[in-house]
C-alpha positions in Angstrom: 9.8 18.9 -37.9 8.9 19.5 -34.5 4.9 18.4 -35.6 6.1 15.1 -36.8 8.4 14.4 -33.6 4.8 15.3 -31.4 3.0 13.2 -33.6 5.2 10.2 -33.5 4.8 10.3 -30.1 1.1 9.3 -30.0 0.9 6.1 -32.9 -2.3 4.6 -30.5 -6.2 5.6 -31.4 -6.1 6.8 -27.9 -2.9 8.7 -28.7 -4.5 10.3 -31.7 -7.6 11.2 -30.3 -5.6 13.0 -27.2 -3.7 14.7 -29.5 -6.9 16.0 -31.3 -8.9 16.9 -28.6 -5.9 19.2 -26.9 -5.4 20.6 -30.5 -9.0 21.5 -30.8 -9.6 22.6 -27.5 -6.2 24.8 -27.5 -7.5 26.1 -30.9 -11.0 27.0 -29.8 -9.6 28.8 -26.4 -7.3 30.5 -28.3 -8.9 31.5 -30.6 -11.4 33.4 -28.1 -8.4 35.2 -26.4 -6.7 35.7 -29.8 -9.9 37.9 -30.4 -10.3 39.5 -27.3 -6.1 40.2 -28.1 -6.3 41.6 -31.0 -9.5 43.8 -30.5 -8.3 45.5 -27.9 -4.5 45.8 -29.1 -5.7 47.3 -32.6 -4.2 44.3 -34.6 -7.6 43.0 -35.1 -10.3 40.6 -34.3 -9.9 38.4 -37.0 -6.0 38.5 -37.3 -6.0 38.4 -33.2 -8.3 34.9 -33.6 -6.1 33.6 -36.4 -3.2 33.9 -34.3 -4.7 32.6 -31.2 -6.2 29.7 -32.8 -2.6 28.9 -33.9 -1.0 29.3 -30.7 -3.6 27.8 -28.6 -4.0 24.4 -31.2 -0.2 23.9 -31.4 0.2 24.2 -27.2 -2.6 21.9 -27.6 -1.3 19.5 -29.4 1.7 19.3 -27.6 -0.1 19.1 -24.2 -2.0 16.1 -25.6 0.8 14.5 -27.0 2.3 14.6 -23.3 -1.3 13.1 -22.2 -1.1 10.2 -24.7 2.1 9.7 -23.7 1.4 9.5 -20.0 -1.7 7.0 -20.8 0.8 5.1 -22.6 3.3 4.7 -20.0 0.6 4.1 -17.5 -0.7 1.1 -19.5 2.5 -0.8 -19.6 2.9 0.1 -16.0 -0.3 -1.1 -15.1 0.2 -4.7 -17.1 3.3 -5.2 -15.3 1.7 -4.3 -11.9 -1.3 -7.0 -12.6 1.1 -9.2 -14.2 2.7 -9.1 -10.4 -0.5 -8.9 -8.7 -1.3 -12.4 -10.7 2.2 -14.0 -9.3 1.9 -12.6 -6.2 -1.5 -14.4 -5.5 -0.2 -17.6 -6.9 2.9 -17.3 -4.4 0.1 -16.8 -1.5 -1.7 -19.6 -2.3 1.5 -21.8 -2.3 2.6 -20.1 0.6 -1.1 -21.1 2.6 -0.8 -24.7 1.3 2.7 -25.0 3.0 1.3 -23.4 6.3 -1.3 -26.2 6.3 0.6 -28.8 5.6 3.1 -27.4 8.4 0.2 -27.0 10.6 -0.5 -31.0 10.3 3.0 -31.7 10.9 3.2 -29.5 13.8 0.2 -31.2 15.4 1.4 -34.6 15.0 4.6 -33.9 16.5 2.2 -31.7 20.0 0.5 -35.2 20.0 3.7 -37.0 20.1 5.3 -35.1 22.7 2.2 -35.4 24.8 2.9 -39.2 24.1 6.2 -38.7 25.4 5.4 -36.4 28.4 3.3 -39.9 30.0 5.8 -41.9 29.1 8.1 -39.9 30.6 5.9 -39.0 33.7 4.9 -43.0 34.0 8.8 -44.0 34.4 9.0 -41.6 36.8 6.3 -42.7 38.7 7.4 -46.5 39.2 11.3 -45.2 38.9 10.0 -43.3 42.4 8.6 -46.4 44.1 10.5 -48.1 46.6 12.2 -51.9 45.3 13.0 -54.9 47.3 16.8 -54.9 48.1 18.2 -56.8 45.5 20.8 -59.3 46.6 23.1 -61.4 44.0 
């Protein structure tokens, strides 16, 4: 039961072949310590390896269903990230084609106002000069 919940977890090729590298790797540790274990303990080399290679294959497993699992999450997350990334340049580049255009608009009002500053500056000038008394 709790094999086929682990191994549902994994349905990719990426999954599966997580899954059997941990397995084999927790075997072949194990199995080494299971040894060691059981040649030392008196329960014996080959019974200590059996159980080790068990042990270690099934904690193996398990740790590269997790791994799988992680890669898993970490694709979808990363396919939403570029999937932002994408929009998020498209945004800038509207963004920089507003800031030109309001860059042209901005100038031709500056010129404008220079424009106006003369104007205003000239009416000053011959508002300033002196005129002949005016009599009706």
């Amino acid at each position: 039961m709790a094999a086929g919940a682990l191994i549902a977890c994994a349905p990719t090729d990426d999954g599966w072949l997580a899954q059997a590298q941990g397995a084999g790797i927790g075997a072949a540790g194990g199995g080494v310590l299971g040894a060691i274990i059981g040649n030392n303990s008196g329960l014996g080399t080959g019974r200590g390896a059996l159980l080790g290679a068990v042990i270690g294959g099934t904690a193996g497993f398990a740790y590269g269903t997790h791994v799988a699992n992680q890669k898993a999450k970490f694709k979808t997350t990363e396919g939403r990230l570029d999937a932002r990334i994408a929009d998020a340049g498209k945004k800038r580049q509207a963004a920089l084609a507003y800031n030109w255009a309001m860059a042209s608009r901005l100038a031709q009002l500056r010129a404008k106002v220079r424009v106006n500053h003369r104007k205003a500056a000239a009416f000053r000038r011959t508002a300033a000069l002196p005129t002949a008394a005016w009599s009706p």
